[in-house]
SEMIDO-434788 format. One record per residue: x, y, z of N, C-alpha, C in turn. Coordinates in steps of 0.05 Angstrom, whole numbers, padded with zeros to 5 digits, always signed. Layout:
XYZXYZXYZ...
! end
This chain:
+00017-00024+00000+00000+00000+00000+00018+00025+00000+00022+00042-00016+00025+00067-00023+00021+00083+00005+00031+00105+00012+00029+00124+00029+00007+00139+00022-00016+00141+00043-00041+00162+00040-00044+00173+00066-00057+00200+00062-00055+00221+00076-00084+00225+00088-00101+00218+00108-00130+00204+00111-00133+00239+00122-00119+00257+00135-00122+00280+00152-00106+00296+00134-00113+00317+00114-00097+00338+00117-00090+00356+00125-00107+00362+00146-00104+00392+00158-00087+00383+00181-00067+00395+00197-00073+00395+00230-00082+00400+00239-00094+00387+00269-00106+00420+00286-00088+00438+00295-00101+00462+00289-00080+00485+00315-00077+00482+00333-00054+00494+00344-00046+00495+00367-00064+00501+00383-00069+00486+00413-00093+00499+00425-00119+00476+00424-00113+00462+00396-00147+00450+00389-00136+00419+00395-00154+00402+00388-00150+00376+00388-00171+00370+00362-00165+00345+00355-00174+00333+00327-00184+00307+00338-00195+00288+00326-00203+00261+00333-00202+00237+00314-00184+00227+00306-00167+00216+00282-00185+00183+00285-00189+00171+00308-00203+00155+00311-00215+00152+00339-00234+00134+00334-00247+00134+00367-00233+00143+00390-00234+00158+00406-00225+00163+00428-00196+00166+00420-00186+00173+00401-00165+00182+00391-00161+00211+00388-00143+00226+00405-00152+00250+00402-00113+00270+00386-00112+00278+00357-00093+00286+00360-00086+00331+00365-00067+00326+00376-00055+00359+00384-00024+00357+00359-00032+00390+00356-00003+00393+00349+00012+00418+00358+00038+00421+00374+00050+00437+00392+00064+00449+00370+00079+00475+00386+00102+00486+00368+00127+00479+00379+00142+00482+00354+00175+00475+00367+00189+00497+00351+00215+00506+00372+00231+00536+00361+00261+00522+00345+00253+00510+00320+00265+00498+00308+00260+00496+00284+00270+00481+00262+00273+00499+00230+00245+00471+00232+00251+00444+00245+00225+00428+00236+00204+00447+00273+00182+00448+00260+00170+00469+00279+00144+00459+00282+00140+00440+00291+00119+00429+00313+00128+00404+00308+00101+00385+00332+00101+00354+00343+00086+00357+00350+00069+00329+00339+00045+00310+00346+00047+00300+00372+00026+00310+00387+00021+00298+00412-00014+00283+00406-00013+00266+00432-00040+00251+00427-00055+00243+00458-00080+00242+00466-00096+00243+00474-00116+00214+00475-00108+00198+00491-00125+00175+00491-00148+00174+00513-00180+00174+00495-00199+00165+00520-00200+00144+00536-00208+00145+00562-00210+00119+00581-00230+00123+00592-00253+00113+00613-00267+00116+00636-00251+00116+00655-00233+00122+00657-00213+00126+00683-00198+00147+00678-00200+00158+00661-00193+00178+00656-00180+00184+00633-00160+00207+00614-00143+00207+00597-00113+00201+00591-00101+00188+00580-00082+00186+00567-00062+00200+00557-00043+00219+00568-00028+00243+00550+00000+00219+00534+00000+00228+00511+00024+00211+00500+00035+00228+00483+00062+00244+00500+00079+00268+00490+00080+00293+00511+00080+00302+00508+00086+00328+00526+00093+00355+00510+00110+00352+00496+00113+00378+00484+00143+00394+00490+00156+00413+00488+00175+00429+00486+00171+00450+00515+00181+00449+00531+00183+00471+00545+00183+00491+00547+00165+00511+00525+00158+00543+00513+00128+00546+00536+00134+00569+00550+00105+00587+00557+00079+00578+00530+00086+00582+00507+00068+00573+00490+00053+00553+00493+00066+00534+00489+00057+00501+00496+00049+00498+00525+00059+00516+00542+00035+00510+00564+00014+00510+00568+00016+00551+00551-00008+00560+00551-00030+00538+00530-00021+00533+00516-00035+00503+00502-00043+00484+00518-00028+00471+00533-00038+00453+00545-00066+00461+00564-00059+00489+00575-00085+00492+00605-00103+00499+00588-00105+00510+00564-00134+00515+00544-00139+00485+00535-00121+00462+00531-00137+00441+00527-00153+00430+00547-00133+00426+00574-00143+00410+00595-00166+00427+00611-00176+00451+00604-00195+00468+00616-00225+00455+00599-00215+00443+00575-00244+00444+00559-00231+00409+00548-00225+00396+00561-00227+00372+00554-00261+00359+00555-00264+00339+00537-00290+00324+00538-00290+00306+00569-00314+00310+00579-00322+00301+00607-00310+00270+00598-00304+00248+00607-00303+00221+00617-00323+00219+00645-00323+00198+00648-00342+00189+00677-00329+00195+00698-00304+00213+00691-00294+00217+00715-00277+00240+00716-00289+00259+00686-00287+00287+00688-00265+00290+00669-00249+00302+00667-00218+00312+00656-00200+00300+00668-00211+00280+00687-00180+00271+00695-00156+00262+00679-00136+00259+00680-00109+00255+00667-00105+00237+00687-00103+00199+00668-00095+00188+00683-00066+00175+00679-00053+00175+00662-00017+00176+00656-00012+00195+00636+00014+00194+00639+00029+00213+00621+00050+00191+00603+00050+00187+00583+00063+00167+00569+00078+00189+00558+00110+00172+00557+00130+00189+00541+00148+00169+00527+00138+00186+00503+00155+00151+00483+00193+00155+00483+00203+00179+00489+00234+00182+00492+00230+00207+00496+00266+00203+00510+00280+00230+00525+00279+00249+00523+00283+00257+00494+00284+00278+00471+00266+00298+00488+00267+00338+00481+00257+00350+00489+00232+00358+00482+00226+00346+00448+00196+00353+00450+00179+00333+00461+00194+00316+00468+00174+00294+00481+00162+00289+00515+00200+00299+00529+00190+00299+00549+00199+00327+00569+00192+00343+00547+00203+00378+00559+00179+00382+00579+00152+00373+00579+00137+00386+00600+00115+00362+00610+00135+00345+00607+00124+00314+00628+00124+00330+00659+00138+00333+00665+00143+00339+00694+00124+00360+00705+00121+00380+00681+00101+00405+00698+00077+00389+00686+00064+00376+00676+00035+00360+00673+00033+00345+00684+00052+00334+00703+00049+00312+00725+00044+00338+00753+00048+00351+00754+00043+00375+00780+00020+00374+00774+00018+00388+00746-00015+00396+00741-00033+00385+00750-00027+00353+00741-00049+00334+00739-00059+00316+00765-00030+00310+00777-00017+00287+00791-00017+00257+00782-00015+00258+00746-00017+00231+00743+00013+00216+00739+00015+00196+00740+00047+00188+00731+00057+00190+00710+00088+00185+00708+00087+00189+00681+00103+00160+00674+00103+00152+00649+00103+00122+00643+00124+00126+00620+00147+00113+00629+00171+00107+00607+00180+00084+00605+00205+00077+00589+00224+00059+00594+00246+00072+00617+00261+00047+00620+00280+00053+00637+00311+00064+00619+00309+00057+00604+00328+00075+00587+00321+00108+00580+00292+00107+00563+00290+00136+00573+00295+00156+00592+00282+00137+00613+00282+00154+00639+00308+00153+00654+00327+00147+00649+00359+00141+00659+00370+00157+00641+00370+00159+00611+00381+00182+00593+00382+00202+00600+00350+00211+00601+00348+00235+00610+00351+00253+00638+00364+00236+00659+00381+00252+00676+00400+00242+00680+00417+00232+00656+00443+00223+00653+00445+00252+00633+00432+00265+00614+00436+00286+00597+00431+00307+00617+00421+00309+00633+00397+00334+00643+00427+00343+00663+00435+00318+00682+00467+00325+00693+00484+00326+00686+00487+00317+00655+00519+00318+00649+00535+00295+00663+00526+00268+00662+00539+00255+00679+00543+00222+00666+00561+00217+00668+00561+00183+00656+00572+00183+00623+00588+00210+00615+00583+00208+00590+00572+00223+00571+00555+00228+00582+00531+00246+00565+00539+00278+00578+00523+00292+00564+00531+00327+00560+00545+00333+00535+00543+00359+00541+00568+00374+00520+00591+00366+00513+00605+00372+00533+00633+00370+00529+00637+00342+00525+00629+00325+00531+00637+00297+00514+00631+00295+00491+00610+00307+00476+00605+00311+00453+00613+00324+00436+00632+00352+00446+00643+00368+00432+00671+00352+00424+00676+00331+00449+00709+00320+00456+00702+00297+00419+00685+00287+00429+00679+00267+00403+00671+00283+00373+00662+00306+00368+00664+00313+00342+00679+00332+00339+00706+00334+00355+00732+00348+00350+00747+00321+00348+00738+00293+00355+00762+00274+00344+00744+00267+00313+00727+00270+00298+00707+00267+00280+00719+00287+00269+00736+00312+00272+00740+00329+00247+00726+00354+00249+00708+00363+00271+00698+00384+00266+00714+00408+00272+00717+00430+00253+00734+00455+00262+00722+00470+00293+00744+00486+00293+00741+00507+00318+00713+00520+00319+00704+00529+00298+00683+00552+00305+00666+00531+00302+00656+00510+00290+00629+00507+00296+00631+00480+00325+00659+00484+00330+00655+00464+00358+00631+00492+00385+00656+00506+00377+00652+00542+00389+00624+00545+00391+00608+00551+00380+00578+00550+00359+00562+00531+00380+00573+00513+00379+00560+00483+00399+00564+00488+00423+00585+00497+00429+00584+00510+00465+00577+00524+00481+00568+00547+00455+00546+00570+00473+00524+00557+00471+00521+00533+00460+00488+00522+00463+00484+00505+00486+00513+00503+00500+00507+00485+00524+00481+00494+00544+00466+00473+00553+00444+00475+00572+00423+00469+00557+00429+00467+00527+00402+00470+00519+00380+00446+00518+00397+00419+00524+00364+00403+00536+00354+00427+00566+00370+00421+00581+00351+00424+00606+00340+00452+00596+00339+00474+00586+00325+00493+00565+00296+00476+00564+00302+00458+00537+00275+00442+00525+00265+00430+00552+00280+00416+00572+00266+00402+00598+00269+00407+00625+00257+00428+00631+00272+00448+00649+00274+00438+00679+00255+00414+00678+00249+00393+00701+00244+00370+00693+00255+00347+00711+00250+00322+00710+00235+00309+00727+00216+00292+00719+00205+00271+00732+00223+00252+00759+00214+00255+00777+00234+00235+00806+00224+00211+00808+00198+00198+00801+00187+00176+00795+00175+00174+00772+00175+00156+00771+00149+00138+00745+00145+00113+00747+00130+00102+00724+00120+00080+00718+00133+00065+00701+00145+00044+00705+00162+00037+00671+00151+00021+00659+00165+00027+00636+00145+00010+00609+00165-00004+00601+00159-00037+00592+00176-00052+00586+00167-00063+00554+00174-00070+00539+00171-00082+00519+00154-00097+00518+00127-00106+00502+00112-00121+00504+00082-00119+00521+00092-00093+00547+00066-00087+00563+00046-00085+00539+00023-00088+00550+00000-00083+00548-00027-00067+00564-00024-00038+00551-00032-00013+00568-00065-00024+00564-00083-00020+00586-00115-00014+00580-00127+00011+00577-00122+00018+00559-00141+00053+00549-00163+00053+00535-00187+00055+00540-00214+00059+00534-00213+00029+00518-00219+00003+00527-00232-00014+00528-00220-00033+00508-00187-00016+00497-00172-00031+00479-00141-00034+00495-00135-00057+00481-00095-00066+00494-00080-00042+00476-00061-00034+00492-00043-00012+00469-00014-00029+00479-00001-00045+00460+00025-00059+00462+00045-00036+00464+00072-00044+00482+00092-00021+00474+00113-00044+00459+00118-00024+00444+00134-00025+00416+00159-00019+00421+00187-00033+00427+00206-00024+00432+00223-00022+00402+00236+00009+00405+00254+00016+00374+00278+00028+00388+00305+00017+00370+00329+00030+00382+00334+00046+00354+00369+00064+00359+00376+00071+00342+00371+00106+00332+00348+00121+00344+00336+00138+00348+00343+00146+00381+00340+00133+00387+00341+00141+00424+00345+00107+00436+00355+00117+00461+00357+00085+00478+00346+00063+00484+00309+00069+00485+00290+00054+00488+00266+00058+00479+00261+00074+00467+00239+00085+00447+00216+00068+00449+00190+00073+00453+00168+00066+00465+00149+00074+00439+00139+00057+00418+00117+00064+00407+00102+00052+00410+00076+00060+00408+00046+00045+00419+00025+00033+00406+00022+00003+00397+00009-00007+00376-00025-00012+00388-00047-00010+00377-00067-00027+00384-00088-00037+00360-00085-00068+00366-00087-00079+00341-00119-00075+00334-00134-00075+00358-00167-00073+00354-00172-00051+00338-00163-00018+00344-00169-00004+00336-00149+00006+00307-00122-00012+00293-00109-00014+00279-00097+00019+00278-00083+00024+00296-00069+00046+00295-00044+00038+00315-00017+00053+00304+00005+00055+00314+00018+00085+00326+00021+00094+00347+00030+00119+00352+00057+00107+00352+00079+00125+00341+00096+00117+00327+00123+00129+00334+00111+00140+00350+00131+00172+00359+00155+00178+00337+00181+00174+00332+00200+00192+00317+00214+00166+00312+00208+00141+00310+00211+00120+00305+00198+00112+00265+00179+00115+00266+00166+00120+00229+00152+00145+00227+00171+00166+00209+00159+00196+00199+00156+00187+00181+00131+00199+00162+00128+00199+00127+00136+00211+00112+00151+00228+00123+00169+00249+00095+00204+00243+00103+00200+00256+00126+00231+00268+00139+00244+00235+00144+00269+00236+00144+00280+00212+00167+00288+00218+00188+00284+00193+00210+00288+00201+00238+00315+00205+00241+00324+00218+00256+00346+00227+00266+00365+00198+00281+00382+00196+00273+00402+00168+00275+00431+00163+00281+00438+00177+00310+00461+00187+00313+00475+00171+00330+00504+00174+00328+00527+00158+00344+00524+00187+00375+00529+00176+00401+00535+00191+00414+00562+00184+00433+00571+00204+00450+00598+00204+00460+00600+00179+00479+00575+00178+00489+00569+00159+00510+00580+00125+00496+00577+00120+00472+00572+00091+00456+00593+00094+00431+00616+00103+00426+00629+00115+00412+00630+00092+00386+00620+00073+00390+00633+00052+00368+00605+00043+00366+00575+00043+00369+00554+00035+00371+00547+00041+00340+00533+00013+00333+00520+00010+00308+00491+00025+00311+00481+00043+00302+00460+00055+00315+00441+00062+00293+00452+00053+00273+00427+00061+00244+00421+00020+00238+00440+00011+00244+00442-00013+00234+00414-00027+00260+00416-00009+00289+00395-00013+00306+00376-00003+00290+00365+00022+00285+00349+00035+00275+00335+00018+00256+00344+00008+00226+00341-00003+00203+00331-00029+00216+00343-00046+00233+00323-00073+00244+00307-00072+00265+00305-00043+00275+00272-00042+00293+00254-00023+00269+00257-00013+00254+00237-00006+00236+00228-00029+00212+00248-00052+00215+00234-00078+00202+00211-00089+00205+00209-00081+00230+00189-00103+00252+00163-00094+00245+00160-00064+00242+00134-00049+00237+00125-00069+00211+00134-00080+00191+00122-00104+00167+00108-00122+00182+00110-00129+00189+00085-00143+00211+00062-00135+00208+00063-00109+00212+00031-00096+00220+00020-00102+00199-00011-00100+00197-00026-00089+00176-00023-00068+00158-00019-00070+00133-00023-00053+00112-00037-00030+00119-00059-00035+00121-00077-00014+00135-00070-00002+00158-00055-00008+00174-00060+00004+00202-00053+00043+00199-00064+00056+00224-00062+00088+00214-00035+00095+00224-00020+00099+00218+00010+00109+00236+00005+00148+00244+00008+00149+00269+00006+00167+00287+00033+00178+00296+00045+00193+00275+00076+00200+00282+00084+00226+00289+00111+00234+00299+00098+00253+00318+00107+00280+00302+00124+00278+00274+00121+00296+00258+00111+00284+00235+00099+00310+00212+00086+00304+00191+00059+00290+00203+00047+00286+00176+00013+00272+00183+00006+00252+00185-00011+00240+00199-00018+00210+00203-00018+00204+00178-00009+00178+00172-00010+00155+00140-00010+00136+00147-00027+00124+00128-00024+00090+00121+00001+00079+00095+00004+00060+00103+00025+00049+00096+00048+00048+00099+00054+00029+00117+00079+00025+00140+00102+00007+00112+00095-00010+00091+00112-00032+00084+00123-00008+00064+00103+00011+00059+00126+00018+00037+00149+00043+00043+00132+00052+00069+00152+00078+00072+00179+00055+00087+00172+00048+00110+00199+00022+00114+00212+00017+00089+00212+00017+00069+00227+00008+00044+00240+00031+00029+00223+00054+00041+00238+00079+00030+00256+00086+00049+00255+00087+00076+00273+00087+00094+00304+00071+00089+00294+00045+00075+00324+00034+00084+00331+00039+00049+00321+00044+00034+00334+00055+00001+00340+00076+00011+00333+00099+00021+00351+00128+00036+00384+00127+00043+00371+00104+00066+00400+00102+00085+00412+00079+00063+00408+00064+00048+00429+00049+00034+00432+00063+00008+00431+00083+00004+00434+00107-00015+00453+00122-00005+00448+00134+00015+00462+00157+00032+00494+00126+00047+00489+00107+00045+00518+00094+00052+00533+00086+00032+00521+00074+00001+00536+00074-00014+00557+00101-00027+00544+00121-00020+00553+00158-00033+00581+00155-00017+00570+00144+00017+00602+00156+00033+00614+00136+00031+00605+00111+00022+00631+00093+00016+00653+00110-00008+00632+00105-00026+00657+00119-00053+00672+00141-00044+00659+00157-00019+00684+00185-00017+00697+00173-00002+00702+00151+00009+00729+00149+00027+00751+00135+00013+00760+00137-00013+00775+00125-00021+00807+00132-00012+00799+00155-00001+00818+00165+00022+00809+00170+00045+00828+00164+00062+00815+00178+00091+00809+00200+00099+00774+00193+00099+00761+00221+00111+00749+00223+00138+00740+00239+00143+00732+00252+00176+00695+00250+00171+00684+00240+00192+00652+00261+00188+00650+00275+00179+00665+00304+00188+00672+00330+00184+00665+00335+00159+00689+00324+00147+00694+00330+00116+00671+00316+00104+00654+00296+00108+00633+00286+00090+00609+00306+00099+00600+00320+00121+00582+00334+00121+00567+00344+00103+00585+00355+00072+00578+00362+00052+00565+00333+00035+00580+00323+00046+00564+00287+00028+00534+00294+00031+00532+00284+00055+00504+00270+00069+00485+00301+00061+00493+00315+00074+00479+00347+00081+00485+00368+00064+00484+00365+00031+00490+00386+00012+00470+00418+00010+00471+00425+00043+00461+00450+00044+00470+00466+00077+00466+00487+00073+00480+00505+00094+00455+00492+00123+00469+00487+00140+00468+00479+00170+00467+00502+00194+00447+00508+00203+00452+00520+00226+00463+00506+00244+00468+00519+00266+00486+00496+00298+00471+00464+00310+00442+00471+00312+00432+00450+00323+00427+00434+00299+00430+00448+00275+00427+00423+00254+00454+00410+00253+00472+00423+00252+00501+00416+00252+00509+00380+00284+00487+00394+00302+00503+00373+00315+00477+00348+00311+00463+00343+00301+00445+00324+00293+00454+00302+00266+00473+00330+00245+00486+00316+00227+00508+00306+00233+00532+00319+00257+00543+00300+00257+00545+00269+00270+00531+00272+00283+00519+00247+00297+00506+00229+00278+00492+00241+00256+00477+00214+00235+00503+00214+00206+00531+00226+00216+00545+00221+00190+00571+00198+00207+00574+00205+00241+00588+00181+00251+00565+00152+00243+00542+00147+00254+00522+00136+00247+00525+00119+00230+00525+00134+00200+00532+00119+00176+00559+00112+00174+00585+00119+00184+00609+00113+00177+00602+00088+00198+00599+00092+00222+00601+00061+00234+00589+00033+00224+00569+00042+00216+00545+00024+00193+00569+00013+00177+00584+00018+00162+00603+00016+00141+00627+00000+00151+00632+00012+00177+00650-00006+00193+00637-00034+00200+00627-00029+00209+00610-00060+00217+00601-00075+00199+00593-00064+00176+00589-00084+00151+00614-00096+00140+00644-00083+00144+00662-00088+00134+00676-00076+00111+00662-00053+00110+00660-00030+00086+00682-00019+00085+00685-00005+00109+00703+00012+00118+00717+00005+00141+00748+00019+00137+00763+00013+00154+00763+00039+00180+00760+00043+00200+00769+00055+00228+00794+00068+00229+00812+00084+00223+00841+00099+00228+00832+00116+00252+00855+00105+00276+00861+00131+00298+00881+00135+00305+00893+00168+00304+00919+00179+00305+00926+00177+00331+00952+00188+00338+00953+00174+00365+00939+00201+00380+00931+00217+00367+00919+00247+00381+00892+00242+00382+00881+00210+00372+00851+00211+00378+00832+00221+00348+00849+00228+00334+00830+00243+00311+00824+00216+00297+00793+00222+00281+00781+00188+00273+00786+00196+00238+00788+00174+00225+00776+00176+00198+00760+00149+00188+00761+00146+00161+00753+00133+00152+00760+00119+00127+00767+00105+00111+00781+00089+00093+00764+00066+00080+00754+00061+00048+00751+00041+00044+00762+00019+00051+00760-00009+00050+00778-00030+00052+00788-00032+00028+00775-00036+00014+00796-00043-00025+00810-00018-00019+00815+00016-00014+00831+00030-00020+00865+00020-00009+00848+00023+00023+00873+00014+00040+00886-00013+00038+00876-00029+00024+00898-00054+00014+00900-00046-00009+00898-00032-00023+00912-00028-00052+00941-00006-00038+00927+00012-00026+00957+00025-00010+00983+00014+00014+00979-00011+00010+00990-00023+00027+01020-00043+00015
! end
């Protein structure tokens, strides 16, 4: 089945939409070149379902208290009975924490999510800036846009200005009860640590979170924390799994518009990325850096936060290459990385 578009409009910010039964979707703003996320709204007799949260802007608050002021009655009013957060990331779980004040409902993750994100939020284990800056200065990146990346330090806890001290965890395979149907969680790596999407087969819809977009590709990056991690090669065999589903089922993703047809966009996904790895094989016939392929992968001018998204999905693909056997690994004794076909480097040998 072909990709179809059953909703064209969004709703505005502020409104809610109803995509299927007791299916309710929102769409937030984000202060970024891609500039909003799908959040969603599940009915229960026990109350509602939040799945997303949103970006940490006064905006999106003020969104949230105009929704939850005029939500549809349940048997038990407006209550908010979890807060589901499919990953770390800040539009997802930038204002988990102040809708759990609001509300007092829990909020429901994996344990990788919820360990990421105050492993990022402290700077601790790895994660932060400066390990990241330390890893795409051995990747090749010059001075100024390391520079560029450092005045941006803080900027998760910016997007998540508070964290959650408890929750609920979600393990692979649970089976949530929301309005009178099972919602399976969906575990996806490769994108984030433990990524949580939410299938339910009765009502044949998948919320999908940043795991299957229909236009854009998800974001697929090596981080400082996992320096040698295959992380598209994760990516590419948990977006397999979605072939399973039904043809039909509605995918609920958290950018671009709900669509059907999971087998074929999965097929455009991995022609992308095995498009975009054949290109950087051919340029390494010498040893190159991330750095220097940026122009490969990303043949257009980058602002900063695009800059550190790309370099993370251009280590990504070089490791992909390594692990297939593609490419060879070079490190100087100063730590700087490259990259090398294998046929080059035994022909130079």
């Amino acid at each position: 089945m072909l990709p179809d578009y059953p909703f064209a409009t969004p709703p505005a910010a502020g409104e809610t939409f109803e995509v299927s039964p007791g299916i309710h979707w929102l769409r937030m703003p984000l202060p970024f070149a891609l500039n909003h996320i799908n959040l969603w709204l599940l009915e229960d007799d026990a109350g509602w379902s939040i799945v997303d949260t949103g970006f940490a802007l006064d905006t999106v608050k003020a969104c949230w208290q105009q929704i939850l002021a005029r939500l549809p009655s349940t048997p038990l009013g407006g209550k908010i009975a979890r807060i589901i957060v499919t990953h770390f990331h800040p539009d997802h779980l930038g204002l988990a924490a102040w809708l759990q004040e609001q509300t007092g409902a829990p909020v429901c993750m994996t344990l990788g999510e919820y360990l990421t994100a105050h492993a990022v939020w402290h700077e601790v284990g790895g994660h932060g800036n400066q390990p990241m800056l330390q890893q795409f200065r051995a990747h090749g990146l010059d001075a100024d846009r390391c520079a560029a990346l450092e005045r941006r330090s803080g900027a998760y806890n910016r997007g998540v200005p508070s964290l959650p001290t408890h929750y609920q965890r979600l393990f692979g395979g649970d089976r949530i009860a929301i309005g009178g149907h099972r919602w399976q969680v969906r575990i996806g790596f490769g994108h984030s640590p433990e990524h949580a999407a939410l299938y339910c087969a009765e009502l044949g819809v998948l919320i999908s979170g940043d795991m299957l977009l229909p236009k854009i590709s998800t974001n697929v990056s090596v981080f400082a924390v996992t320096p040698l991690a295959d992380s598209l090669g994760d990516y590419l065999e948990s977006i397999d799994r979605y072939r399973e589903l039904p043809p039909e089922t509605l995918v609920l993703p958290s950018h671009g518009l709900p669509f059907h047809g999971i087998e074929n966009r999965v097929d455009a996904l991995h022609a992308h990325h095995q498009e975009r790895l054949q290109v950087l094989e051919e340029h390494c016939n010498t040893p190159r850096s991330a750095a220097e392929l940026l122009i490969t992968l990303f043949p257009r001018d980058l602002d900063t936060h695009q800059t550190m998204f790309a370099m993370g999905e251009a280590i990504a693909h070089l490791n992909r290459l390594e692990h297939a056997g593609r490419l060879l690994r070079l490190q100087d004794d100063q730590g700087r990385v490259r990259f090398v076909r294998k046929a080059a480097a035994a022909a130079a040998t």
